[in-house]
N, C-alpha and C positions, 0 to 999 in steps of 0.2 A: 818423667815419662819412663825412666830406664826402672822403677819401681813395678809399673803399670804392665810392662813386658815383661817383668821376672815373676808377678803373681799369676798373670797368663798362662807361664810357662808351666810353673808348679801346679795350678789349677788343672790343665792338661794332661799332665803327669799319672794326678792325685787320680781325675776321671779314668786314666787311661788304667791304672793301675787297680781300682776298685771292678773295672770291667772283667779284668783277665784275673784277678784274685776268683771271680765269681764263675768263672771259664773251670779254672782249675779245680776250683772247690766239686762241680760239675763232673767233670770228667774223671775225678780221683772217687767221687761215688757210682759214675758208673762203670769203674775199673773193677772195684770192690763188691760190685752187688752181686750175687750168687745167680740172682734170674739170669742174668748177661755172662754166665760160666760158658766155657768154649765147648761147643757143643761136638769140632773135631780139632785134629791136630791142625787144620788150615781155617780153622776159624780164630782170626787174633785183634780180635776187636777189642776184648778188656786191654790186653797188653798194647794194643796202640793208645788207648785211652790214657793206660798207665803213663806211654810215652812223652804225651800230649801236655797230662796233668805235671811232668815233671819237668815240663819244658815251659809252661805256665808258670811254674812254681820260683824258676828261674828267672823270667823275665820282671817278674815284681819282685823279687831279690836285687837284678837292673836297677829297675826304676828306684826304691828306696833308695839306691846310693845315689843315682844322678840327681833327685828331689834333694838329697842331704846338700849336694853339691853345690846345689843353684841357692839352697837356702844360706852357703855360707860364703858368697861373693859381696865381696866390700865394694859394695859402688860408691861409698863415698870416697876410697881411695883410687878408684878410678876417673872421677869427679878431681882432684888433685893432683892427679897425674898431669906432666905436659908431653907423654905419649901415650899412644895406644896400647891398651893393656888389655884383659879379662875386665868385664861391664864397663868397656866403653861401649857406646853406641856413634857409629860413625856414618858419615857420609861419608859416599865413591862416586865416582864420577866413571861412568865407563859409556864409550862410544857416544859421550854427548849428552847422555840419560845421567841423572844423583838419583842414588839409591838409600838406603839408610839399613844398615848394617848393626846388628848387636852381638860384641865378642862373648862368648862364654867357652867354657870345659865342655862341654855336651848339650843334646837337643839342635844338633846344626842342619839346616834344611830345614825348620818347620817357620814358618810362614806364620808373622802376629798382624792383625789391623788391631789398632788403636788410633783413633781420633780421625780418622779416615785416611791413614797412613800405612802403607803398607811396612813392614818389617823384618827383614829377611834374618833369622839367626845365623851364627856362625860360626862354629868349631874351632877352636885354637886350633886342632890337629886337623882339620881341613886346609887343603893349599893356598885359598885365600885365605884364610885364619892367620896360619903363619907366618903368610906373606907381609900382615897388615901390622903384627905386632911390633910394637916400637916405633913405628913411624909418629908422624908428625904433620901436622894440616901446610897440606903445599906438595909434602913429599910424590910422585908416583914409583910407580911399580909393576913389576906384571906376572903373571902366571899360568904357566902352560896348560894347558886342558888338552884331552885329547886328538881336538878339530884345530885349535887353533893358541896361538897367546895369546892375551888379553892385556892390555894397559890402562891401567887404573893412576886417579889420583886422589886423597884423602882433599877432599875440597872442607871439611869441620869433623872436628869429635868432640863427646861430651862424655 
């Protein structure tokens, strides 16, 4: 499964990255085109364009590393692991509800179904990310949010 949620992830990526490649591509032509020259000193629409396209240009610079990222996690040594580590996928158990959780370096917050399973990713550098590293099925834990604490317990990882 922990395969099926990392090609998700990169596929995501890939889509997301082809979008805004296409944005920029866009907007750096019409930064460039001479019809669209500033017609006064308060006309700055190339140059926000220009903005745009280099702020485009930047975020698929992003995504290449975080794709290289995901493509270089060893689930099978997380698979081997008897803690929780980067590509585990864990159950938590909070307020009664098990959730299923998959650690990675980046992409945290985005939300996979597979197999009619919901999958919440989740950032090493995120507070539950950190929190969960190194633990162990049994362990709990908790961490502060700005409303409240939360106490969690790895009830499985894989």
């Amino acid at each position: 499964m922990k395969d099926l949620i990392l090609a998700e992830l990169i596929g995501k990526m890939r889509a997301e990255m082809l979008q805004i490649e296409s944005a920029a591509k866009s907007n750096k032509e019409f930064a460039t085109d001479q019809e669209f020259k500033a017609e006064s000193k308060y006309d700055t629409r190339s140059l926000e364009a220009s903005y745009l396209a280099s702020a485009e240009a930047k975020r698929v610079e992003d995504l290449k590393l975080e794709i290289q990222m995901l493509e270089e996690i060893d689930l099978k040594h997380a698979e081997k692991s008897d803690e929780i580590c980067i590509g585990s996928l864990i159950n938590l158990r909070f307020s009664g509800h098990d959730r299923l959780y998959f650690l990675i370096p980046t992409s945290g917050g985005t939300l996979i179904q597979i197999a009619n399973q919901s999958i919440l990713v989740v950032s090493v550098f995120s507070p539950l990310g950190d929190a969960v590293l190194g633990l162990r099925t049994g362990d709990r834990f908790d961490v502060e949010t700005p409303k409240e604490t939360r106490s969690y317990e790895v009830t499985h990882f894989q």
